[in-house]
Structure formats: C-alpha cells, structure tokens
N, C-alpha and C positions, 0 to 999 in steps of 0.2 A: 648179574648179566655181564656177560665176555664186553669189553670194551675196548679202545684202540690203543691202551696203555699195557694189557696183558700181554706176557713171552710169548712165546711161539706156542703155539698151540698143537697137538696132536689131534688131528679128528676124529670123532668117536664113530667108528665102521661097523656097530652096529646100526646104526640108521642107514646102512647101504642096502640091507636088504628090502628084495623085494616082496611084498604083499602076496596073501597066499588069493586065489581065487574067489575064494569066501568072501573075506574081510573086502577083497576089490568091488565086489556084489554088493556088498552092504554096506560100505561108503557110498556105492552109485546111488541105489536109495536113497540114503541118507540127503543127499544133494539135491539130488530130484524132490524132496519133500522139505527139503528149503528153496526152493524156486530156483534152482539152478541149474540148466539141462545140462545133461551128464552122457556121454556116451564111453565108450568102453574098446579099446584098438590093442591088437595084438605086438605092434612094434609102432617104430618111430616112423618109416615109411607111409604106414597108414593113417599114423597122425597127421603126417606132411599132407596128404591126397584129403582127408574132411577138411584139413584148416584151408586149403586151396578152392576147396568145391566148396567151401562156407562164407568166405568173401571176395564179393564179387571185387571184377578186376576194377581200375577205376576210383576207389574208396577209397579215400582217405583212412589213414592208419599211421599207427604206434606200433613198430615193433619194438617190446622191452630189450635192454640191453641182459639178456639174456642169454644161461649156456646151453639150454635146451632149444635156443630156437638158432642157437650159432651149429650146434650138432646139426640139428635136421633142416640146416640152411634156409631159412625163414626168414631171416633176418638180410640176407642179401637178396632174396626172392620180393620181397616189399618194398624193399629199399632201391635197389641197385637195378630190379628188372624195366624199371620203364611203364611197368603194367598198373600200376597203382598209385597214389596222389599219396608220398611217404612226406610224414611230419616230421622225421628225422632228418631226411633230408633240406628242409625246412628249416627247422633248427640250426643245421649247422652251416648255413649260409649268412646268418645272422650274427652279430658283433656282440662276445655275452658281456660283453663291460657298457656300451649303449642299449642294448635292444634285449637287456634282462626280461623285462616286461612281457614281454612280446611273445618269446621264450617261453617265459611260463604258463602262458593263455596259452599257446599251441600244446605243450603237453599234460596242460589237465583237462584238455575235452578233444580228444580224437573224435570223428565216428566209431573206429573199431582201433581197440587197443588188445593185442595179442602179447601175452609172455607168460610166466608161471608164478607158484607160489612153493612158500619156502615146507609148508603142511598143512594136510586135510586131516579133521579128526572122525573119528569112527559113528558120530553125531551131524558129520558133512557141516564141519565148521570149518574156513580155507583162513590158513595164518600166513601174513606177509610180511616181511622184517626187509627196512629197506636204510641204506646209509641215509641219503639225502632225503627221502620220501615222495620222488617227482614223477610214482607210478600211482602214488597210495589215491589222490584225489581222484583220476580216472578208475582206478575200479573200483572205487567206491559208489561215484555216483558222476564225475564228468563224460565219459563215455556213453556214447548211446549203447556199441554193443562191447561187452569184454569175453576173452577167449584164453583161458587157461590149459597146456599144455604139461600133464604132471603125470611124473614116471612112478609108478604105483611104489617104489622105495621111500615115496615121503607118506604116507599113511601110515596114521599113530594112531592112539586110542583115544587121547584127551587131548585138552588143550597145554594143560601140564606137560606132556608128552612132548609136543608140540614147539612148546618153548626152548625144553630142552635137545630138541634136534636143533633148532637156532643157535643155540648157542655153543653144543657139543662138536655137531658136524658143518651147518651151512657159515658159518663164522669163522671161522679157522680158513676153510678151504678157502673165501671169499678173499678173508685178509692177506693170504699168500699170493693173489691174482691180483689184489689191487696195488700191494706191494713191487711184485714183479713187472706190471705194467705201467704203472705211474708214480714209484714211491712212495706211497700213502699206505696208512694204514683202514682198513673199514672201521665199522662200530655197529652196531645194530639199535640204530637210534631212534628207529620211528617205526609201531608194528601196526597190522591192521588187522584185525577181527572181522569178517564175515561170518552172521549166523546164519543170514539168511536174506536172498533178492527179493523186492517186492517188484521189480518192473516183469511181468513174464515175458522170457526169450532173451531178456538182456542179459545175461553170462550162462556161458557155456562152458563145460570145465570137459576136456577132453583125457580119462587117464589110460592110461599108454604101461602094458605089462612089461614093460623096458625099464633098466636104470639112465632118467636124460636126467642131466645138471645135478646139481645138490642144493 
C-alpha cells in the first residue's frame, strides 16, 4: 500500500475513465440491492439540483472536504450560504488543542453527511480510503442520512480493483494537494468497506456520468 514515505508518484490515468452505460446500470442495481438508493444524473449540474432538493434547508450537515463537492460548489452552498445548520462551520470556531472532544463528537454524527468515495465495485460495494478517518464513523453508522456524490470514473469491477485505484490514482493526486497546500504528505491509512446499509433510505449514492474528483 502507497504510503507517505514513497517518491513522487505518477497517477495511473487509466482509472480516469469513465463507465460505459451498461456497467453505470449495473452498479445502480448493484447498490439498490444492497440497500443504498442510487439514482443516476447526467452531469454535475444535476447532481448539484437532487443534492439541493434532497436536503432540506435548515439541517444540519457535514460537507466532506471534498473535490467533487468543491467543483459543483456544495461545499460553500452548506457552509458559507446561511441556509443550513454547517458542522464545519462549528468545527472551526472551536480551539482544536482544548475542545478536541468536542470536535470529534460534531463530526461523527451529522444529520446529513454529503461527500464521495474513493470506489464502487460492480457488486455495489463503496470503498473509502481516508488519511485521518474523520468521515469513516459517519457513514458508517453515525450519520442519520449519508449522500455520496460519484463521478461514474471511479467504478471498477472488484474490490481488488478498487484498492488499486487508491493507491494508483487517488493517492498520488491526493498527496500532491496535501503537499502543495499544507506540506504534508497523505497516506491512505484508514479504508472503509460498505457491502451493504441495513437502515432503508439512510445513504444515497448519487452517480453522475462526469469525471468529479478522484
């Protein structure tokens, strides 16, 4: 597994492609018969417009520090508009050397936690590879509702697959942005397997026939 000691990494640009039609179909399924409703949007636009008309104004939320939800401006629409009760916001009014605690109780149970994952497998199994892991507890199970936003370029066929997009393309690119914006290196230190939701209605994975994030 890539780690924050390896060179510079090349990212492998075959994981940029996107999903053909088919295979987008039968992930949906796949998802929907693991208990995770699944809808199906032609660009990012139309993602923005269901994730908009999916929560209500008001709500508390978690927008992930995410690059799909910084594209289709999500992330300042939660945060920044006024419209919505942002835990981010919350978070960062808060002192993280005293009020760690505090800190981490706000971001493992939003009501609604919005952001992506790093791959879906062709069995509708969603893989999430996180440095710190401060998303993994809400969509596992602290969130009442989760909302996945995923540009049909991350569908693979296995879990195998899967990993290997982690480590070939979403790790490389990652560690170049975490580098460039804070000097650090990433790591891919903590992943999360989703086979399958037992709550019904509690995640929704919206895939989007666009290339958002990696």
């Amino acid at each position: 597994m890539s780690t924050a000691n390896d060179a510079t990494l090349v990212p492998n640009t075959e994981f940029r492609k996107l999903a053909s039609d088919e295979r987008v179909e039968r992930v949906a399924r796949a998802l929907e018969a693991n208990g995770m409703r699944t809808v199906i949007v032609e660009n990012g636009a139309e993602a923005r417009k269901f994730v908009l008309d999916l929560v209500p104004q008001g709500a508390e939320i978690y927008a992930g520090q995410s690059q799909t939800l910084e594209k289709l401006g999500l992330g300042v629409e939660f945060d920044s508009s006024g419209r919505y009760n942002s835990v981010r916001q919350k978070v960062f009014s808060l002192d993280r050397k005293t009020q760690s605690d505090e800190i981490r109780k706000l971001r493992a149970s939003p009501d609604y936690f919005v952001g992506s994952v790093q791959a879906i497998t062709e069995k509708g199994q969603a893989l999430v590879s996180s440095f710190g892991g401060s998303q993994l507890g809400a969509y596992a199970y602290g969130s009442a509702k989760v909302i996945w936003i995923v540009g049909t370029q991350k569908l693979v066929k296995d879990l195998d697959e899967g990993i290997r997009r982690v480590e070939e393309y979403c790790y490389p690119l990652e560690d170049a942005r975490l580098l460039a914006a804070f000097g650090i290196h990433s790591a891919n230190s903590k992943m999360l397997i989703v086979n399958r939701e037992v709550v019904p209605g509690r995640i929704t994975v919206v895939l989007v026939k666009e290339e958002l994030g990696y």
